[in-house]
Legacy VTK file of the C-alpha trace (Angstrom):
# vtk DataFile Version 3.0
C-alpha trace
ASCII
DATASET POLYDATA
POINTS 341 float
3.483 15.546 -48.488
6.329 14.262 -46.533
5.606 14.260 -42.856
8.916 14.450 -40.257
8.958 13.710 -36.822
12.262 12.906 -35.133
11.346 13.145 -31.455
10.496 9.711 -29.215
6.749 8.518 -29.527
6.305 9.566 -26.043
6.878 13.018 -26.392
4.685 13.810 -29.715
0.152 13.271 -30.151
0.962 12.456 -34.131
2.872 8.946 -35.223
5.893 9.316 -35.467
7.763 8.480 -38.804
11.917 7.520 -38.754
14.072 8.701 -41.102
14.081 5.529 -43.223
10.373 5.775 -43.324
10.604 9.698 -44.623
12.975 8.976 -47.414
10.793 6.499 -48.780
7.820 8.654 -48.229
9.574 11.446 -50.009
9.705 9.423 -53.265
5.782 8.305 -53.519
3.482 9.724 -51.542
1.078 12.025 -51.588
-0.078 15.406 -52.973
0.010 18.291 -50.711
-0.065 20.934 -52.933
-2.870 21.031 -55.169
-0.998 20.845 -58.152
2.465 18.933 -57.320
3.004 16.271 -55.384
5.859 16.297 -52.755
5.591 20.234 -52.904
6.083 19.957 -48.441
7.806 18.579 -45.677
5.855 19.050 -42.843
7.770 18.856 -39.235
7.777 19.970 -35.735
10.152 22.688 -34.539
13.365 20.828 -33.739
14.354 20.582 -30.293
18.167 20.017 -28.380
17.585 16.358 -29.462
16.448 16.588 -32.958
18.096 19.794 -34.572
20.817 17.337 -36.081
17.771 15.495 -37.801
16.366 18.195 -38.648
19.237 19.477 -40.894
20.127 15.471 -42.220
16.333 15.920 -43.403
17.099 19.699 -45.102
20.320 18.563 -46.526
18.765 15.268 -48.183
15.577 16.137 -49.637
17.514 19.421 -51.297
14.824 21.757 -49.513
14.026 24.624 -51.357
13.434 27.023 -48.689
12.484 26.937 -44.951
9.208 28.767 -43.637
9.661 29.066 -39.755
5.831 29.648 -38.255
6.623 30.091 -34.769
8.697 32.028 -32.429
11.683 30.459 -30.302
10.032 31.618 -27.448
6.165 32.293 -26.683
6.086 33.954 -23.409
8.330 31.905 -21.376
8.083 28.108 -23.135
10.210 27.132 -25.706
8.300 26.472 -28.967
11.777 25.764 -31.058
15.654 25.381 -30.570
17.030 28.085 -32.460
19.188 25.972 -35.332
20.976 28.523 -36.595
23.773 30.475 -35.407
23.402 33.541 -33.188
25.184 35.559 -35.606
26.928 35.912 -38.973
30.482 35.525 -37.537
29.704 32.043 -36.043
28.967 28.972 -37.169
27.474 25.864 -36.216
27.656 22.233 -37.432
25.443 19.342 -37.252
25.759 15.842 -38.537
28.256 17.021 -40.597
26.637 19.941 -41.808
28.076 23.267 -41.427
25.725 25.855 -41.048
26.440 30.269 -41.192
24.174 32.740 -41.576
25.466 35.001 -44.863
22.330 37.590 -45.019
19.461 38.622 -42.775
16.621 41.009 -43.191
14.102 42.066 -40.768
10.793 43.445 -41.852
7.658 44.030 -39.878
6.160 40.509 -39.309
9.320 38.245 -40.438
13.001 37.876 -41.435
14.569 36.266 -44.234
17.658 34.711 -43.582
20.094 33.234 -46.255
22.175 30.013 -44.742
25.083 28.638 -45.783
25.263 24.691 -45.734
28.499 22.998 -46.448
30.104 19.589 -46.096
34.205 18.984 -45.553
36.170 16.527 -45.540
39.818 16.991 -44.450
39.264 20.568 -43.778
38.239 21.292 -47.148
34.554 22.362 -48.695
33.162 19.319 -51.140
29.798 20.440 -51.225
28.314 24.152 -50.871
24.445 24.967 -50.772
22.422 28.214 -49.924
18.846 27.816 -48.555
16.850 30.706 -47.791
14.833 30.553 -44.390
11.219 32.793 -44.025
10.834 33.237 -40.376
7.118 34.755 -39.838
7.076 35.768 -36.070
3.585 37.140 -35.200
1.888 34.144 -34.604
1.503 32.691 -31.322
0.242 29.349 -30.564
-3.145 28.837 -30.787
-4.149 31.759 -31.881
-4.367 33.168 -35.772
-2.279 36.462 -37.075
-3.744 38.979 -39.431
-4.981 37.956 -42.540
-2.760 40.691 -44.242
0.706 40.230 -42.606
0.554 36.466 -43.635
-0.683 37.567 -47.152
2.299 39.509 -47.460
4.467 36.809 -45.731
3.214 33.944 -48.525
4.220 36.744 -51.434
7.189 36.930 -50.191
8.661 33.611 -50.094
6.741 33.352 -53.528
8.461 36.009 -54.819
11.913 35.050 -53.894
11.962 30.920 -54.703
7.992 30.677 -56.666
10.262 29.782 -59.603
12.082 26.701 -57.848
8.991 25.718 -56.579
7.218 25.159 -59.405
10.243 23.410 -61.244
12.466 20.456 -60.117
15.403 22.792 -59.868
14.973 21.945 -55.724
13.345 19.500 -53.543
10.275 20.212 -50.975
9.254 23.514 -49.397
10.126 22.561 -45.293
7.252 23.864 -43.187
7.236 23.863 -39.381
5.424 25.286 -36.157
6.340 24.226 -33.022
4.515 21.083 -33.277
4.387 20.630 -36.969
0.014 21.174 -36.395
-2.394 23.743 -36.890
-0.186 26.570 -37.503
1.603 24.539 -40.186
-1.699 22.870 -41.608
-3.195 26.556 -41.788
-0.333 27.860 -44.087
-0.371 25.160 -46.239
-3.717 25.109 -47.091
-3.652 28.868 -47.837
-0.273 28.432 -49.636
-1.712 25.757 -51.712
-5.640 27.075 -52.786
-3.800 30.516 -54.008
-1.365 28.105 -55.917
-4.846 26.613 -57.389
-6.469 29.708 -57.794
-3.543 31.307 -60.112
-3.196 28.500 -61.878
-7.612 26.930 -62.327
-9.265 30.219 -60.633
-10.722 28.077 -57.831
-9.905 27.008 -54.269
-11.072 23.896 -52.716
-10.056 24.081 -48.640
-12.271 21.653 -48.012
-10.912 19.080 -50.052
-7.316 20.037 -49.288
-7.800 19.578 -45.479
-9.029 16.255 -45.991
-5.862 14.741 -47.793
-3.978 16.856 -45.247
-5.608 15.335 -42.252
-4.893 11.778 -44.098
-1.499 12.478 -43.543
-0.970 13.806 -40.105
-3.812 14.646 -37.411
-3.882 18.328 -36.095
-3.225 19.991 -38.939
-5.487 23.023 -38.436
-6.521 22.157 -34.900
-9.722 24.372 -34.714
-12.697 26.312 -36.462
-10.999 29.261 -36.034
-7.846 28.413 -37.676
-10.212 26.728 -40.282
-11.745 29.922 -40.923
-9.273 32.178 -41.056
-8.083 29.864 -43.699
-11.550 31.008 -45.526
-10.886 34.990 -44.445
-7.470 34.901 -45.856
-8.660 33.774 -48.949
-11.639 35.953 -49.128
-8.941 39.193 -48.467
-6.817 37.805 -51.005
-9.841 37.743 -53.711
-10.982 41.269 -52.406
-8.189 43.070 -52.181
-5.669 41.918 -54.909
-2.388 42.912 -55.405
-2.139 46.610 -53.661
1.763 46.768 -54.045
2.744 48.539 -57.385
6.741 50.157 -58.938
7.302 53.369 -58.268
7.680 54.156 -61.555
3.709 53.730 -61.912
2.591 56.005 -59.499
2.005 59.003 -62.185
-0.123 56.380 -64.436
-1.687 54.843 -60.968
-3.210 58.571 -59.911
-4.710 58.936 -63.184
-6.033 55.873 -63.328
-7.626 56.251 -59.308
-9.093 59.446 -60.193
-11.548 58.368 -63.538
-14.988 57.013 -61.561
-16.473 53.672 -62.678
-19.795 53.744 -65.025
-21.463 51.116 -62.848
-20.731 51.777 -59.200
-20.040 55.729 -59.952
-17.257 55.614 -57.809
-13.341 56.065 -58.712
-10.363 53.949 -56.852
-9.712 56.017 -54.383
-13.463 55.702 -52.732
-13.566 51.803 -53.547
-10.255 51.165 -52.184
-10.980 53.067 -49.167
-14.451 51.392 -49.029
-12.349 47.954 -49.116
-10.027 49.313 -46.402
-13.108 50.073 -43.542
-14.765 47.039 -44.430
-11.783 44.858 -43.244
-10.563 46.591 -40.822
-10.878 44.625 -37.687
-13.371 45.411 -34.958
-12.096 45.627 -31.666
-14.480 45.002 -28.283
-14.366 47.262 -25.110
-12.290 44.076 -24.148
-9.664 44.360 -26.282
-9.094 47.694 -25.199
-9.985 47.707 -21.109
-6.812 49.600 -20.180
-8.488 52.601 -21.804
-11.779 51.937 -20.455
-10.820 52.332 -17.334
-11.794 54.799 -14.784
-8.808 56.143 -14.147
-7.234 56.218 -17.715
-10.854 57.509 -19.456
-9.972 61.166 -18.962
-6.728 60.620 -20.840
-8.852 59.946 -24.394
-9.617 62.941 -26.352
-12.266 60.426 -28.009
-13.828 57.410 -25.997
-14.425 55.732 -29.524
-10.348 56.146 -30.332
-9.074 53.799 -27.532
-5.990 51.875 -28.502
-5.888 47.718 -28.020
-4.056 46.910 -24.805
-1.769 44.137 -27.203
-0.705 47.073 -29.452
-0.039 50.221 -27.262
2.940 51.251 -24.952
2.885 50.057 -21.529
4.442 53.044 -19.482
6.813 52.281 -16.202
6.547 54.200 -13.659
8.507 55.553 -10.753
6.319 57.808 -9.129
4.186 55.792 -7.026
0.201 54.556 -7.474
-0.701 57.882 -8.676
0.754 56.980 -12.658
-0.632 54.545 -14.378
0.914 52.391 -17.507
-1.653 53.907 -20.240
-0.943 56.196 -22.740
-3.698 56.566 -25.791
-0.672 55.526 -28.616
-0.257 52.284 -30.431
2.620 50.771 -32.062
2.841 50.878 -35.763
4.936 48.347 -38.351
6.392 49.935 -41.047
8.027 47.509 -44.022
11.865 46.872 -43.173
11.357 47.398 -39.015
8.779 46.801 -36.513
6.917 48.676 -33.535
7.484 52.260 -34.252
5.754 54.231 -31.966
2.794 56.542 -33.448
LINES 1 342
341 0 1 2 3 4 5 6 7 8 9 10 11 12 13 14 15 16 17 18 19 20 21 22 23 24 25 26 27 28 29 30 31 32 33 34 35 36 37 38 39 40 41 42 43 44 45 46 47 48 49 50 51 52 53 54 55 56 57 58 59 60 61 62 63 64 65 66 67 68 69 70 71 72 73 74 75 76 77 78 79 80 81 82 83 84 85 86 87 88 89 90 91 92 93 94 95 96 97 98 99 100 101 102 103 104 105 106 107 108 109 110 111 112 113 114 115 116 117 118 119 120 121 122 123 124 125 126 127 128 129 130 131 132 133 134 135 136 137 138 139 140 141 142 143 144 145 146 147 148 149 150 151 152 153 154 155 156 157 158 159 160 161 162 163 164 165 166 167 168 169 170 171 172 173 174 175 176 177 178 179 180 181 182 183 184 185 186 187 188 189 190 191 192 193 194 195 196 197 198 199 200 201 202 203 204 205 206 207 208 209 210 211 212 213 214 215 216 217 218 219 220 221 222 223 224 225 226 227 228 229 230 231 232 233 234 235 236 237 238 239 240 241 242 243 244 245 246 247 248 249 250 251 252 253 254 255 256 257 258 259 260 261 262 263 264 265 266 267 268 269 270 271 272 273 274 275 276 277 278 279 280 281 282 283 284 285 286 287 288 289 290 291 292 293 294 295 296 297 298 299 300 301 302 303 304 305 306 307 308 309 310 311 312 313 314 315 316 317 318 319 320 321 322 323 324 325 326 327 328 329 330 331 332 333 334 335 336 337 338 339 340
């Protein structure tokens, strides 16, 4: 794993490594993925001072995609410059670099975004590359997303570059948080046991997060990050592949509807089975703006209380009479997010 950190020494808790230090690095050291060495670049989320470094590093080491773990904004701090241009009719260029945006796509939990990168000299184009960047943006700092949505997220960016990954047609896969820690560490070692477990049918997290630690200090910052590393994994093994063609849907409802000889039960029940048992379960905490006194008459059922980070917050204009609860929650779908059910 190649670790990058362009910022001063004062401003970052990990050692900071130079650019002459990180193209060395690049060309011996260690394994970070389980089964091929130099398979990440780890970094920080550039900032105003570092986003030219940040696309030197890109451009040299021939990344072979980008997989963006944090917002630009958290709540009011800045986690990471944006370092890409606000739209598809601009562009932006840095150390040289020219960088447009040619394709977006939003889905529920993240955007893929295809960038153009191009060097010129006298005006003209010498040297043209496309990297693809996987922006997953439901996962604040300190704090760990569902188990699913990054699931999906990891299949994704498999789906769309596995095969460069797993030859030398490109250089490293460029990971980054805001600080280049747990967030980063977390993906990483889920990226790289289901890389192990396709290829030797066994994970080893344990063993991974020492040789990542070896590297850089923070990544995976807590037990709970450390075990949703373990839940991810364990929903991964349990649940499989749900995702199927259309054109197998006939063949899939035959195939739901014969019962197993052992358990007795057909897909249908065990699947549904599957989906109660990891569902999440939320406390009267999570959902206090329906558990209050004034908004209790509004529930048809006090067990069917939405979460107060998922549901509508209503403005009002009618004085202290109104409150902002509604019993609704906001839904993803797969291209667009928070539609209202």
């Amino acid at each position: 794993m190649t670790i990058w950190n362009s910022a001063p020494p004062n401003l970052l808790s990990n050692e900071p490594f130079t650019l002459e230090r990180v193209t060395r690095s690049v060309m011996r050291d260690g394994v970070t993925s389980l089964l091929k060495p130099n398979a990440y670049i780890v970094t920080q989320g550039p900032t105003e001072e570092t986003v030219t470094d940040f696309w030197r590093m890109v451009w040299q080491e021939k990344a072979c995609c980008i997989v963006m773990l944090t917002k630009t904004f958290d709540f009011i701090k800045v986690m990471c410059v944006q370092y890409w241009p606000a739209s598809k009719e601009l562009e932006e260029t840095y150390g040289g670099i020219s960088i447009g945006i040619m394709q977006e796509e939003e889905l529920a939990n993240f955007h893929i975004r295809t960038f153009r990168l191009c060097k010129r000299e006298m005006n003209q184009v010498v040297e043209e590359r496309f990297i693809l960047q996987f922006h997953f943006t439901e996962w604040h700092s300190h704090t760990c997303p569902f188990s699913n949505a990054v699931l999906e997220f990891r299949r994704r960016v498999r789906a769309v570059v596995g095969h460069r990954i797993k030859s030398n047609e490109a250089g490293p896969m460029v990971v980054h948080c805001n600080d280049g820690g747990g967030r980063s560490g977390v993906y990483l070692a889920i990226d790289a046991n289901m890389e192990l477990q396709e290829e030797e049918d066994k994970f080893d997290v344990f063993g991974y997060l020492k040789k990542l630690r070896q590297s850089r200090k923070g990544l995976v910052e807590n037990v709970e990050q450390y075990k949703f590393i373990y839940d991810t994994l364990e929903e991964y093994v349990t649940c499989g592949n749900s995702w199927f063609p259309v054109s197998e849907l006939s063949q899939r409802l035959k195939q739901k509807s014969a019962k197993n000889a052992i358990t007795k039960l057909n897909e249908y029940q065990r699947e549904y089975t599957l989906i109660c048992k990891q569902t999440p379960r939320f406390t009267i905490g999570d959902c206090a703006g329906g558990h209050r006194g004034d908004n209790r008459k509004k529930n048809r059922d006090v067990l069917i209380v939405p979460p107060d980070n998922f549901r509508p917050y209503l403005t009002s204009f009618q004085g202290n009479n109104y409150t902002d609860y509604i019993n609704a929650v906001f839904v993803d779908v797969s291209i667009i997010q928070n539609l209202q059910g």
